[in-house]
gemmi code that builds the backbone of each chain (N, CA, C; Angstrom):
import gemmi

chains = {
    "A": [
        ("UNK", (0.811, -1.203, 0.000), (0.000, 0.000, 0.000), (0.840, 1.246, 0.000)),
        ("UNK", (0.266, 2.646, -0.076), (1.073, 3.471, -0.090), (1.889, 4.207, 1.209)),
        ("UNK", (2.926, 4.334, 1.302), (3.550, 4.836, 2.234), (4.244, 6.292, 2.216)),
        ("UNK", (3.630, 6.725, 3.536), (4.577, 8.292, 3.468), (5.377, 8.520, 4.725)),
        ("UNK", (6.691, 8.475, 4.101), (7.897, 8.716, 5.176), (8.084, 10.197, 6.048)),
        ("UNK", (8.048, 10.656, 7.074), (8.355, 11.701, 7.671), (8.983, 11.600, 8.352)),
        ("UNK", (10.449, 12.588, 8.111), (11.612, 12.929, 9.130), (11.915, 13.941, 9.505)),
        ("UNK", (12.644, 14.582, 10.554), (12.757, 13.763, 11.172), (11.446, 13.043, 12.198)),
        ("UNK", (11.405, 12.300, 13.212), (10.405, 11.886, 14.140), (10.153, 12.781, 14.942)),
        ("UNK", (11.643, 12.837, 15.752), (11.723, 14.162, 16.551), (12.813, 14.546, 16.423)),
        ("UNK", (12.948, 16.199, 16.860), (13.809, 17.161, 16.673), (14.110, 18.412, 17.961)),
        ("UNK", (14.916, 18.213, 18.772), (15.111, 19.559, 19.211), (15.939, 20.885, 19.004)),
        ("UNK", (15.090, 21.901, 18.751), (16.395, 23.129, 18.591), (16.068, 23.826, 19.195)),
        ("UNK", (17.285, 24.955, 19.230), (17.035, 26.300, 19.965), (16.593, 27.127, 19.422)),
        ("UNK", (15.605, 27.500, 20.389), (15.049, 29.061, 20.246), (15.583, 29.696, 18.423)),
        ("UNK", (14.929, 30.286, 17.582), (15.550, 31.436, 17.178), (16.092, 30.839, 15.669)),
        ("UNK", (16.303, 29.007, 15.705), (17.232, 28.665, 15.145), (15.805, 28.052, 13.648)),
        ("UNK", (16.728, 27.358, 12.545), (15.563, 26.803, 11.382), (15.368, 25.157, 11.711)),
        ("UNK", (14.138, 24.817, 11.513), (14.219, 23.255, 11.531), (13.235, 22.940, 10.070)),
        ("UNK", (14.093, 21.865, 9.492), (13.106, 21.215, 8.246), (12.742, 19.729, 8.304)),
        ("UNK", (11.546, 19.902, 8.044), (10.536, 18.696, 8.238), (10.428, 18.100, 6.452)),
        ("UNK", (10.534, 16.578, 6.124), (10.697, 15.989, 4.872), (9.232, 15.114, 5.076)),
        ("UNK", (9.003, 14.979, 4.103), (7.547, 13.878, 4.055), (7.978, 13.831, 1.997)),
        ("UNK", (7.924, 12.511, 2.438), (8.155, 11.492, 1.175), (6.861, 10.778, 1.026)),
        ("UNK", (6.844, 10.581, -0.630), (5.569, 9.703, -0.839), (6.741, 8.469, -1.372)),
        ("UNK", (6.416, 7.131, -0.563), (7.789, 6.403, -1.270), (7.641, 5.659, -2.260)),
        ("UNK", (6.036, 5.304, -2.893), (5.358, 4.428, -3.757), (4.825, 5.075, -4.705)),
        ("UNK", (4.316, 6.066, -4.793), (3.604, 6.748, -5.553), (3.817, 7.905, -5.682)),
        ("UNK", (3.152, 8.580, -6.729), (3.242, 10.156, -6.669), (1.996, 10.765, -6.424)),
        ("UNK", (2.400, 11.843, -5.650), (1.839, 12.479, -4.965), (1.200, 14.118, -5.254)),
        ("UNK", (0.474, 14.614, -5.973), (0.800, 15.606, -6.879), (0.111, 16.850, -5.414)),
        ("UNK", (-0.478, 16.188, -4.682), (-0.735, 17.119, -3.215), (-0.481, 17.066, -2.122)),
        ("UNK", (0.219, 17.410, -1.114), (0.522, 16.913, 0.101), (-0.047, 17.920, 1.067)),
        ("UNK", (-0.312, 17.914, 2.271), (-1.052, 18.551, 3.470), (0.001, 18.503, 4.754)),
        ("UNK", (0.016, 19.705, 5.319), (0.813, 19.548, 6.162), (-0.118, 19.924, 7.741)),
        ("UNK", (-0.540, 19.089, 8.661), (-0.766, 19.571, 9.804), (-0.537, 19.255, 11.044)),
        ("UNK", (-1.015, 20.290, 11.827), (-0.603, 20.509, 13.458), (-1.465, 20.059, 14.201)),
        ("UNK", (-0.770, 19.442, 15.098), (-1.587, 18.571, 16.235), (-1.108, 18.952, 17.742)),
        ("UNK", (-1.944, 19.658, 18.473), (-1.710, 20.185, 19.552), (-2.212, 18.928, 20.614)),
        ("UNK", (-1.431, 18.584, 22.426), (-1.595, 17.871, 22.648), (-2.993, 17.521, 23.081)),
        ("UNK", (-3.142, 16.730, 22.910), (-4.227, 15.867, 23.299), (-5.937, 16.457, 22.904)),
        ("UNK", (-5.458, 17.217, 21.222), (-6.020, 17.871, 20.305), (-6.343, 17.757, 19.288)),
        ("UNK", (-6.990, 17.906, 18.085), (-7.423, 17.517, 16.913), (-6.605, 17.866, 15.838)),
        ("UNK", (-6.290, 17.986, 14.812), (-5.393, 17.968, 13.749), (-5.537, 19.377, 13.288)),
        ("UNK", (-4.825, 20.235, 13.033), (-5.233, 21.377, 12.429), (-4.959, 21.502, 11.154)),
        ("UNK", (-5.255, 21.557, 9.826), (-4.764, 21.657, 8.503), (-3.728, 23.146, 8.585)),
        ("UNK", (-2.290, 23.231, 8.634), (-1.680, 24.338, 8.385), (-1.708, 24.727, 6.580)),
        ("UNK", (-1.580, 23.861, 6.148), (-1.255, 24.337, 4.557), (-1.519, 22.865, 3.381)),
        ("UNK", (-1.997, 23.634, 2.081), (-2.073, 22.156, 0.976), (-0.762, 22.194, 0.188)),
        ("UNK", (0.450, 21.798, -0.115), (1.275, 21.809, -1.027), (1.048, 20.996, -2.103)),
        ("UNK", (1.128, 22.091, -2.954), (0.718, 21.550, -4.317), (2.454, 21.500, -5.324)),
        ("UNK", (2.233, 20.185, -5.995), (3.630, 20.426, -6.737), (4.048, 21.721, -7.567)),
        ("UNK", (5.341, 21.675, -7.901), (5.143, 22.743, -8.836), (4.426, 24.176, -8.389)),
        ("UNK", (4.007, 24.494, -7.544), (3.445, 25.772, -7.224), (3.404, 26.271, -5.890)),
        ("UNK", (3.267, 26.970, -5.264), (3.021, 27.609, -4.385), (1.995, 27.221, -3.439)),
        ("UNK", (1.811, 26.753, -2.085), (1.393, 26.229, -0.784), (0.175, 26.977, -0.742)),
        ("UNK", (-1.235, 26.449, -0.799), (-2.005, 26.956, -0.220), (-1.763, 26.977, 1.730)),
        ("UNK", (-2.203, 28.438, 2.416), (-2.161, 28.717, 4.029), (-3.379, 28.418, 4.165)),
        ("UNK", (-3.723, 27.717, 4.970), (-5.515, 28.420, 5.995), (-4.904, 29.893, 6.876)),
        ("UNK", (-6.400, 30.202, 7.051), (-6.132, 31.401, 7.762), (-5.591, 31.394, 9.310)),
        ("UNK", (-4.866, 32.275, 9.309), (-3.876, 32.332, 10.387), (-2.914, 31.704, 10.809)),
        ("UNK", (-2.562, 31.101, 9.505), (-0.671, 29.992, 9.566), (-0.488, 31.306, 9.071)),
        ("UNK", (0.970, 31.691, 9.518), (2.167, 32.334, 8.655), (2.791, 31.939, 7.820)),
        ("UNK", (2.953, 32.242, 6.466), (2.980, 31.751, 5.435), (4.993, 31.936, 5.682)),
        ("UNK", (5.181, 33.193, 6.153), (6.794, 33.368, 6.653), (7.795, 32.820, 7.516)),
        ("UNK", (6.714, 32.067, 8.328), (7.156, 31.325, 9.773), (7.382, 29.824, 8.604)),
        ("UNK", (6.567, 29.551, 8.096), (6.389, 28.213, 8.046), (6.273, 28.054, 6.396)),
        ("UNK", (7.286, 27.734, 5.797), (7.668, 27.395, 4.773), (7.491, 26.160, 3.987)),
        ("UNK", (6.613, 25.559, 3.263), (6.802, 24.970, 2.318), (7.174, 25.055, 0.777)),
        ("UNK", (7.713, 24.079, 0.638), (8.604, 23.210, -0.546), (7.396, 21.834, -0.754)),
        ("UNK", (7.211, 22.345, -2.504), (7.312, 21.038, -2.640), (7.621, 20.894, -4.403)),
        ("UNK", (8.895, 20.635, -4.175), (9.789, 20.437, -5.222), (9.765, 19.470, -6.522)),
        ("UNK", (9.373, 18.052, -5.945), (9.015, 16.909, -6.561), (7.254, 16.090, -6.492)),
        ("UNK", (7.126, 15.565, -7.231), (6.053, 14.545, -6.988), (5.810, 13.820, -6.029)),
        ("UNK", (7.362, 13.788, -5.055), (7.225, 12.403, -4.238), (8.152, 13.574, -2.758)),
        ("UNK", (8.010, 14.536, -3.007), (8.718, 15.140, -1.453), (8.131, 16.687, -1.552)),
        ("UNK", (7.845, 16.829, 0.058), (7.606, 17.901, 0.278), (7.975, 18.462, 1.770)),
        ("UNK", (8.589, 19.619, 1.787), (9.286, 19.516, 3.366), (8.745, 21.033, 3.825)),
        ("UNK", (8.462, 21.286, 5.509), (8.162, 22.361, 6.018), (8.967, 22.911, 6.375)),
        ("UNK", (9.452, 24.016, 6.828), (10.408, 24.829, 7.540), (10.255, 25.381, 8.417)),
        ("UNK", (9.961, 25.255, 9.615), (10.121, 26.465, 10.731), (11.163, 26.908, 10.617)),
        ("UNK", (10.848, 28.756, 10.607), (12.002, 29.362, 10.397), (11.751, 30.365, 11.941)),
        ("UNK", (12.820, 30.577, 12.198), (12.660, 30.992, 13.889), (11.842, 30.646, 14.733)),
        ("UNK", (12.226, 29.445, 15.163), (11.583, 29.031, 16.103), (11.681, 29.058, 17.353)),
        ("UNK", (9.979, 29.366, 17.741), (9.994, 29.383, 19.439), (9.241, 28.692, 20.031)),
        ("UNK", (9.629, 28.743, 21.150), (8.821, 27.650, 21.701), (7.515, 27.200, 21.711)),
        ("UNK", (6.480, 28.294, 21.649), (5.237, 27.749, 20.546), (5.202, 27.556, 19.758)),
        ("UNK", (6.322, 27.370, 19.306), (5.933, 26.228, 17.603), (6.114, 24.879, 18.340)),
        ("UNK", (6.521, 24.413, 19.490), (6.502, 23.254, 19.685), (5.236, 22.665, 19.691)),
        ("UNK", (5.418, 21.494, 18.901), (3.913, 20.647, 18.457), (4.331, 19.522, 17.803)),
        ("UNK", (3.556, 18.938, 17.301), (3.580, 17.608, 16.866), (3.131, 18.140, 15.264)),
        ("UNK", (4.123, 17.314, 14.140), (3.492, 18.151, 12.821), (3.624, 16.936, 11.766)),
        ("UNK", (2.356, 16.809, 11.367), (2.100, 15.276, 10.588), (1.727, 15.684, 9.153)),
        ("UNK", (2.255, 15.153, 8.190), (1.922, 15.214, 6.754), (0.818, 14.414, 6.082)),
        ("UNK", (0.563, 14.781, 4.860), (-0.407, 13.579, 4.378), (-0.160, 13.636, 3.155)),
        ("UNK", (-0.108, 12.850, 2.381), (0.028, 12.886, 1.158), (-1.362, 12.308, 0.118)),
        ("UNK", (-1.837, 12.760, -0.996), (-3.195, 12.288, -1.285), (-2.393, 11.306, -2.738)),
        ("UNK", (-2.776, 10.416, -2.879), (-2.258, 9.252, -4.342), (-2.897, 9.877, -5.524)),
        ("UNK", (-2.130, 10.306, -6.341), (-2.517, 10.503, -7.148), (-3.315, 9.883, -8.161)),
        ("UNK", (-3.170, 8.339, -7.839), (-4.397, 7.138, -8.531), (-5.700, 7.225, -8.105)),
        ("UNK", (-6.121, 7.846, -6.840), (-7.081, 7.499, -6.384), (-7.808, 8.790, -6.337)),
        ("UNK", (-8.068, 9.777, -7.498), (-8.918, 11.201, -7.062), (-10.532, 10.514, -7.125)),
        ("UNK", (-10.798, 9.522, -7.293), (-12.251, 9.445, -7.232), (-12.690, 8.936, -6.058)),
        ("UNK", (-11.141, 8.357, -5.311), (-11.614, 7.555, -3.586), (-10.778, 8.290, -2.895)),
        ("UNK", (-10.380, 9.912, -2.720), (-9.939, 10.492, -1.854), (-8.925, 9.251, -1.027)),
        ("UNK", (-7.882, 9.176, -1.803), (-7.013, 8.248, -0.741), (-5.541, 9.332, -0.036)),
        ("UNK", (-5.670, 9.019, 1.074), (-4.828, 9.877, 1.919), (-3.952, 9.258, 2.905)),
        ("UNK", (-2.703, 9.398, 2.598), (-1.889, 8.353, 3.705), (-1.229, 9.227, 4.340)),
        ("UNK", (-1.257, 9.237, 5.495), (-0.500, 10.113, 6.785), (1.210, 9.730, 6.707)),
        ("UNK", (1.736, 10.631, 7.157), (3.349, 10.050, 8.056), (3.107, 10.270, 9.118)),
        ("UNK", (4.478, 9.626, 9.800), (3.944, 9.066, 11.406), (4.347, 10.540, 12.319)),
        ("UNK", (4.585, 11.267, 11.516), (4.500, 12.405, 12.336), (5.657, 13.050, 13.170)),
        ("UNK", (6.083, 14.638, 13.446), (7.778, 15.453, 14.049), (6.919, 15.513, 15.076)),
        ("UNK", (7.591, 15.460, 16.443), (7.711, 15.791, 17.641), (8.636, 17.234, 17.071)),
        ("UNK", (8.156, 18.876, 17.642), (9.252, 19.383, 17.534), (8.873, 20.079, 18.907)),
        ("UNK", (10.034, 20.125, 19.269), (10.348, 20.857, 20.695), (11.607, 21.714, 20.761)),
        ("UNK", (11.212, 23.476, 20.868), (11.808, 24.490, 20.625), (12.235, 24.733, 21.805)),
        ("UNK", (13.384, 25.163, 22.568), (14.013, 25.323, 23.870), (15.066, 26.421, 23.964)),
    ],
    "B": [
        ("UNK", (-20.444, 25.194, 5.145), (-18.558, 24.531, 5.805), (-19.336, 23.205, 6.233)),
        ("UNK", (-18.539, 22.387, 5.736), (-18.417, 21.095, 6.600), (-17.833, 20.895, 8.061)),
        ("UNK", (-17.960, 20.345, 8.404), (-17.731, 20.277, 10.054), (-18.261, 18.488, 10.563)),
        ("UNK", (-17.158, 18.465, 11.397), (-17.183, 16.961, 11.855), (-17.400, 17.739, 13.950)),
        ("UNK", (-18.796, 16.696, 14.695), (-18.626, 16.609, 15.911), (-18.603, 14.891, 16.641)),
        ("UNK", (-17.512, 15.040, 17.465), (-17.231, 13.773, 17.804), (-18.128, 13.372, 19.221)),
        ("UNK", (-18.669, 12.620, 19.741), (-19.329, 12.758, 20.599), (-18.665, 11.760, 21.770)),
        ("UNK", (-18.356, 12.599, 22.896), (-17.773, 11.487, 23.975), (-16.169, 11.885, 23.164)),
        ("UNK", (-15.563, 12.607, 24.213), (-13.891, 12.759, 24.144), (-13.322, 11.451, 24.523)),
        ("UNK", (-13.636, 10.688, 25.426), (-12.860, 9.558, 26.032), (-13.992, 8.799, 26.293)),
        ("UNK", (-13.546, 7.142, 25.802), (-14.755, 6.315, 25.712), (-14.175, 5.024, 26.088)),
        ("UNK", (-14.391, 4.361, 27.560), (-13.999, 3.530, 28.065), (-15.101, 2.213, 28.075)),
        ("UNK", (-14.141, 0.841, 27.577), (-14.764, 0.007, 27.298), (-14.110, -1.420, 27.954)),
        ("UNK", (-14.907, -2.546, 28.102), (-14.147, -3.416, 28.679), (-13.920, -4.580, 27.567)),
        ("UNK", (-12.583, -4.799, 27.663), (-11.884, -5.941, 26.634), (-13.426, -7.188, 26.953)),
        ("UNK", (-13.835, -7.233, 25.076), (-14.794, -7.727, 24.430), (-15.596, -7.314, 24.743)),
        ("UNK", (-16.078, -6.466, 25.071), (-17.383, -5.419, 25.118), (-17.531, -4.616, 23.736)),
        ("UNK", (-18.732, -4.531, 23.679), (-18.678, -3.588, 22.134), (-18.643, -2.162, 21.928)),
        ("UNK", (-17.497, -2.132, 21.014), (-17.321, -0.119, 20.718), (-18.082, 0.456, 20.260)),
        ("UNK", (-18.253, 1.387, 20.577), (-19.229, 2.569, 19.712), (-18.484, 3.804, 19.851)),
        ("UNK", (-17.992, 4.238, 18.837), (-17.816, 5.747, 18.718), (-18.097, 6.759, 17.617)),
        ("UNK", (-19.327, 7.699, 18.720), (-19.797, 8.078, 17.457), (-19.171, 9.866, 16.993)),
        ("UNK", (-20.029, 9.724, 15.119), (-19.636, 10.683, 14.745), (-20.418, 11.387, 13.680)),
        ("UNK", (-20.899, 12.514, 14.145), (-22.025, 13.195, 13.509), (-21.082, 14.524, 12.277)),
        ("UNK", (-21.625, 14.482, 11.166), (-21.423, 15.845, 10.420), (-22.121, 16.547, 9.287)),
        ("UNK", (-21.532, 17.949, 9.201), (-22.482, 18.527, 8.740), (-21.807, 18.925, 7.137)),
        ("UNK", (-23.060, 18.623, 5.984), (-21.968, 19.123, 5.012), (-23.281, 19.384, 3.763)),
        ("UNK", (-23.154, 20.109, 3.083), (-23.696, 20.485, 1.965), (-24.037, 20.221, 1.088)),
        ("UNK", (-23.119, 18.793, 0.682), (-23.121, 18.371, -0.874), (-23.114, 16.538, 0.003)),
        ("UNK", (-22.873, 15.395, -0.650), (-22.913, 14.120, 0.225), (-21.395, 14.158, 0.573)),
        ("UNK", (-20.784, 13.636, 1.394), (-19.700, 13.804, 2.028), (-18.700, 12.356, 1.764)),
        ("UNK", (-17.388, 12.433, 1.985), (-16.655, 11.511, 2.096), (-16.222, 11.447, 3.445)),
        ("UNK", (-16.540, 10.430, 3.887), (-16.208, 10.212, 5.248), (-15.491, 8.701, 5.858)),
        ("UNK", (-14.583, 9.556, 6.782), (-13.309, 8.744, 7.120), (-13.292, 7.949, 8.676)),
        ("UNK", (-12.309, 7.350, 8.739), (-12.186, 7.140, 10.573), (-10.510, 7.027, 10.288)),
        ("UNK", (-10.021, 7.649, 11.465), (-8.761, 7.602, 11.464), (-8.344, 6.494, 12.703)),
        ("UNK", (-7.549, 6.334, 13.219), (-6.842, 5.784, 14.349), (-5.409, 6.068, 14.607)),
        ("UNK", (-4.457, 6.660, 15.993), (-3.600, 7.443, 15.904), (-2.839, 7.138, 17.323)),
        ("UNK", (-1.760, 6.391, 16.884), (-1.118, 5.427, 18.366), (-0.311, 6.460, 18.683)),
        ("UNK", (0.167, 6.744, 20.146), (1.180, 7.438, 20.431), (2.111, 7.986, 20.102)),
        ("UNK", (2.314, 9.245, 19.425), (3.497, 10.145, 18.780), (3.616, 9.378, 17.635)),
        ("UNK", (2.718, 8.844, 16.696), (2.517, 8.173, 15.544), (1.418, 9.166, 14.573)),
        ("UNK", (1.457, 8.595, 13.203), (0.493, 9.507, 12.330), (-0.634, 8.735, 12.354)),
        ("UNK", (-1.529, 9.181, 11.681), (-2.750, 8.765, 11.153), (-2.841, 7.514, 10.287)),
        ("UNK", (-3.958, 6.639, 10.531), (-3.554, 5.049, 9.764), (-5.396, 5.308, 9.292)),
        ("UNK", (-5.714, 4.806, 8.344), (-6.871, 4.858, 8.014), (-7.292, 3.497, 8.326)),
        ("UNK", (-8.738, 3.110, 8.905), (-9.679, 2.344, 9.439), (-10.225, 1.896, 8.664)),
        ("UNK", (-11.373, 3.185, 7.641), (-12.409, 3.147, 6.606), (-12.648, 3.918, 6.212)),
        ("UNK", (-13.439, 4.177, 4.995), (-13.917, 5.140, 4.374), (-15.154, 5.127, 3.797)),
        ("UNK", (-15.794, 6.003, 3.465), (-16.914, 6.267, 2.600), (-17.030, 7.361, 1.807)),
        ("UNK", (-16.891, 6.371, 0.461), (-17.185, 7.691, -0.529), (-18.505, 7.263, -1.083)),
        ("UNK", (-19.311, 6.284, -2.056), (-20.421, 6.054, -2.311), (-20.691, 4.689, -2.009)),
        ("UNK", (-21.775, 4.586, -2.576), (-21.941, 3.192, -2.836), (-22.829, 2.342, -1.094)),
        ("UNK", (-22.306, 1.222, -0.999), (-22.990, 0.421, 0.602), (-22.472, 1.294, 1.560)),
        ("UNK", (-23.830, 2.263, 2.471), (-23.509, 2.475, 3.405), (-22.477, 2.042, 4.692)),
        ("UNK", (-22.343, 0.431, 4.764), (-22.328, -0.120, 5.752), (-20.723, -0.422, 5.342)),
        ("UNK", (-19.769, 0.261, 5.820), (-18.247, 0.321, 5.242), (-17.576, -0.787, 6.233)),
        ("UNK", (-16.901, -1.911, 5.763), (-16.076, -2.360, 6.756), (-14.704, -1.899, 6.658)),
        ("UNK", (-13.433, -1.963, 7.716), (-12.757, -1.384, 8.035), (-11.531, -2.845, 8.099)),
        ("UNK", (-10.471, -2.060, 9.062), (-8.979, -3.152, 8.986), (-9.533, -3.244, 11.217)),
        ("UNK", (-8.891, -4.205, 11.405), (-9.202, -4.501, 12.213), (-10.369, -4.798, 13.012)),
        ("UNK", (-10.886, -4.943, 12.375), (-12.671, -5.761, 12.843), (-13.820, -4.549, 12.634)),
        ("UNK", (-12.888, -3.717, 12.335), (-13.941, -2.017, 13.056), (-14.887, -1.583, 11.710)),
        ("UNK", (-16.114, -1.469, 11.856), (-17.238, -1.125, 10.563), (-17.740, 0.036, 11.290)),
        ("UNK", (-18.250, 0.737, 10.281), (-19.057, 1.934, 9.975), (-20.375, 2.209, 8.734)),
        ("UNK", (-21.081, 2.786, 9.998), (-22.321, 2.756, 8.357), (-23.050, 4.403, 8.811)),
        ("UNK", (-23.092, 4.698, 7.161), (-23.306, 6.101, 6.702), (-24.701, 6.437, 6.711)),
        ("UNK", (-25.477, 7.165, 7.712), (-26.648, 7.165, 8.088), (-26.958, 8.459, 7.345)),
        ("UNK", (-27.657, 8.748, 6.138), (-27.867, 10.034, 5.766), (-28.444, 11.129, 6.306)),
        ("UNK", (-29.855, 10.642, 6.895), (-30.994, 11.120, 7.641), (-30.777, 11.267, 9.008)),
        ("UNK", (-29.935, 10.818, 9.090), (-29.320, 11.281, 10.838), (-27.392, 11.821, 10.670)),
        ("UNK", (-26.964, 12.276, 9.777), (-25.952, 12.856, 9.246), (-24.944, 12.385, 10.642)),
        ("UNK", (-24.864, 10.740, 10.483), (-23.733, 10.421, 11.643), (-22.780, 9.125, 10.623)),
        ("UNK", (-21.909, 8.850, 11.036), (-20.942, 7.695, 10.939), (-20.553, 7.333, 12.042)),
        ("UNK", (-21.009, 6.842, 12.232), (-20.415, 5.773, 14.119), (-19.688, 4.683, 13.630)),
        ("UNK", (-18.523, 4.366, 14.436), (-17.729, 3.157, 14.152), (-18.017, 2.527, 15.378)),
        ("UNK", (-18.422, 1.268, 15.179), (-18.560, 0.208, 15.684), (-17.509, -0.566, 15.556)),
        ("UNK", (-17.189, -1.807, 16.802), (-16.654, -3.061, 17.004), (-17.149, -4.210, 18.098)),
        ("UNK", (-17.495, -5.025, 17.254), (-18.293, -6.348, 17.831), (-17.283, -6.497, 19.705)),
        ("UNK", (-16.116, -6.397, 19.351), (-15.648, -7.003, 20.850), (-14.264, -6.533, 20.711)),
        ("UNK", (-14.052, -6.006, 21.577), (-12.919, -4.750, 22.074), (-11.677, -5.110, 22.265)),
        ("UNK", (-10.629, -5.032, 21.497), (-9.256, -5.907, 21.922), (-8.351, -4.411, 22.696)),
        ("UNK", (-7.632, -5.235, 23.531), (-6.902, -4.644, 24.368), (-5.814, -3.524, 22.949)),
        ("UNK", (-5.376, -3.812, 22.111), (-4.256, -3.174, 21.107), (-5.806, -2.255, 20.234)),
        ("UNK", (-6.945, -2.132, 20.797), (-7.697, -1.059, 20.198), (-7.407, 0.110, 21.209)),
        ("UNK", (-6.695, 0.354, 21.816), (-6.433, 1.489, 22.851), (-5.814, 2.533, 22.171)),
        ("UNK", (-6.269, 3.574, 22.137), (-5.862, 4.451, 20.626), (-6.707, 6.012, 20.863)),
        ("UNK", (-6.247, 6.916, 19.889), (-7.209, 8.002, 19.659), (-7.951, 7.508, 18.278)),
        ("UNK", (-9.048, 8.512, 18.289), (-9.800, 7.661, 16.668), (-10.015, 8.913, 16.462)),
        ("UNK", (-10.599, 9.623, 15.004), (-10.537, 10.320, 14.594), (-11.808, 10.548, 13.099)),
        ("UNK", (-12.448, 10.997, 13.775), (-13.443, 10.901, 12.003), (-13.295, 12.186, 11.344)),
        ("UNK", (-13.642, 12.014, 9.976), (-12.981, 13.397, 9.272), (-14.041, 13.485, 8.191)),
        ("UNK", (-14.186, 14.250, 7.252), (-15.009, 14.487, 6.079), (-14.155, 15.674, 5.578)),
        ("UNK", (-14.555, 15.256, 3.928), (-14.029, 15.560, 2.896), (-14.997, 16.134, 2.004)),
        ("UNK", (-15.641, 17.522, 1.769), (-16.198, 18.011, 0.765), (-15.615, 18.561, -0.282)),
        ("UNK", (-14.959, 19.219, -0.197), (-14.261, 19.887, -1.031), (-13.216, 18.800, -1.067)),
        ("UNK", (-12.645, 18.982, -2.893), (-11.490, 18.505, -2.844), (-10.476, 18.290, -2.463)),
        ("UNK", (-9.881, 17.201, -1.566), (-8.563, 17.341, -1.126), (-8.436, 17.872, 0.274)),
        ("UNK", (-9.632, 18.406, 0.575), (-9.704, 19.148, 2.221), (-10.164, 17.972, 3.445)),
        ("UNK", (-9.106, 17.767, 3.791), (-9.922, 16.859, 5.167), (-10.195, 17.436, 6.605)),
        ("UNK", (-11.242, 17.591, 7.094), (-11.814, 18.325, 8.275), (-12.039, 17.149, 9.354)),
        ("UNK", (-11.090, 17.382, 10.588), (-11.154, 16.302, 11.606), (-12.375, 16.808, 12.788)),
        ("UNK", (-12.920, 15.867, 12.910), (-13.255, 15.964, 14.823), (-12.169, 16.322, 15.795)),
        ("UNK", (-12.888, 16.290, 16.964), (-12.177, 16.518, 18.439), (-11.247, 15.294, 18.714)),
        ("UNK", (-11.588, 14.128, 18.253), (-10.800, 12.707, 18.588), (-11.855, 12.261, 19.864)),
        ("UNK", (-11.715, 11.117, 19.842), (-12.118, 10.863, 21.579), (-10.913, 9.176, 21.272)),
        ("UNK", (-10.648, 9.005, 22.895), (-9.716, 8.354, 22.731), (-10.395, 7.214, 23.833)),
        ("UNK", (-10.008, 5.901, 23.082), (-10.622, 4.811, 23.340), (-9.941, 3.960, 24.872)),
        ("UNK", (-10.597, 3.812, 25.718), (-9.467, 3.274, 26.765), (-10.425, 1.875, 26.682)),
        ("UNK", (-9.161, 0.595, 26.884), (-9.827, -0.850, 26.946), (-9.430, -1.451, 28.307)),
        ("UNK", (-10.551, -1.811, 28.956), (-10.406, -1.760, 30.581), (-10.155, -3.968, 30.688)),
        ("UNK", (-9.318, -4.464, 31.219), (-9.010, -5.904, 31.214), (-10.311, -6.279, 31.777)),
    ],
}
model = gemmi.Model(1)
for chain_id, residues in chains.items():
    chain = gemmi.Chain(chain_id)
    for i, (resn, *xyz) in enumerate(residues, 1):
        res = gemmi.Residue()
        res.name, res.seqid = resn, gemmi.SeqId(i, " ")
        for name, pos in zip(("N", "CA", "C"), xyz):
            atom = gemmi.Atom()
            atom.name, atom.element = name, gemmi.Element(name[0])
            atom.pos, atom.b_iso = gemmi.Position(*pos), 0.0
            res.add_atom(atom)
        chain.add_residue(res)
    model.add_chain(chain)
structure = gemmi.Structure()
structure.add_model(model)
structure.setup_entities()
């Protein structure tokens, strides 16, 4: 079945500093990927849709400056916290949608960054 | 807007007792609707789905769901409760393309 890799698992940095988050589609291509935030013991928040080739749809009230996506290829797409503080610490899970399947909405998660800003 | 409500945050059950967790939503057009399941500092694993066709969706691990139109719910059911069902669950809907909208989660505790 399809698999989507996300690295790192977890990550700590300091305050201030950049961290990049990778989510691989490793079977398929992926022509959309989703990137969201999961606060603890909280529901998933959609931060952004990365679309290949183009420019990241935001929902309202992600920073489109804080939080950077890439998505370069068919099969990778990576986030960036760029100065990070300690409320960006969260849990940040990808999804990737198969590009075989637009008539059965198929969506495979990665297992998700622990990031913890200090 | 579509919108998913999960009912019951935490839903304690006793190993082989039967699950119920339900999940009501609201949406405009007919909906695609999901169940997630989500182990500790792990991602999202899909259960089941519904996009058309037999209401009555079965799932990976024993777990079914059926798409009640007239009462705009998806409840996932399981006949008898295994201890490795201890988990958050997660139902979601999909109207718009490509947009998946989660519930609150409620998280399943399995009592020996």
């Amino acid at each position: 079945g399809a698999v989507v890799s996300q690295h790192p698992s977890r990550v700590i940095c300091k305050s201030g500093t950049s961290v990049k988050i990778e989510c691989r589609s490793l079977d398929f291509q992926a022509t959309t990927m989703f990137w969201y935030r999961q606060f603890p013991k909280k529901s998933l928040m959609l931060m952004a849709t990365s679309n290949e080739g183009s420019k990241a749809t935001y929902e309202q009230g992600v920073e489109k400056d804080k939080f950077l996506i890439n998505h370069a290829s068919l099969t990778l797409s990576t986030l960036t916290v760029t100065s990070a503080h300690p409320e960006d610490s969260s849990f940040y899970i990808c999804s990737a949608r198969d590009r075989g399947t637009d008539l059965n909405y198929g969506y495979t998660f990665g297992s998700g960054t622990r990031l913890t800003v200090v | 807007a579509q919108s998913v409500t999960q009912l019951g945050s935490h839903v304690s059950v006793s190993e082989g007792a039967l699950v119920l967790l339900r999940c009501n939503y609201s949406s405009s057009v007919p909906p695609y609707l999901f169940w997630y399941v989500q182990y500790p500092n792990q991602g999202l694993q899909l259960l089941l789905k519904y996009t058309t066709g037999a209401t009555l969706v079965k799932g990976i691990n024993g777990f079914e769901a059926e798409f009640k139109k007239s009462e705009t719910s998806f409840h996932l059911t399981k006949p008898s409760a295994h201890m490795s069902d201890a988990a958050e669950y997660f139902c979601a809907v999909s109207e718009e393309p490509e947009k998946l909208v989660f519930g609150q989660g409620t998280r399943l505790t399995i009592n020996p």
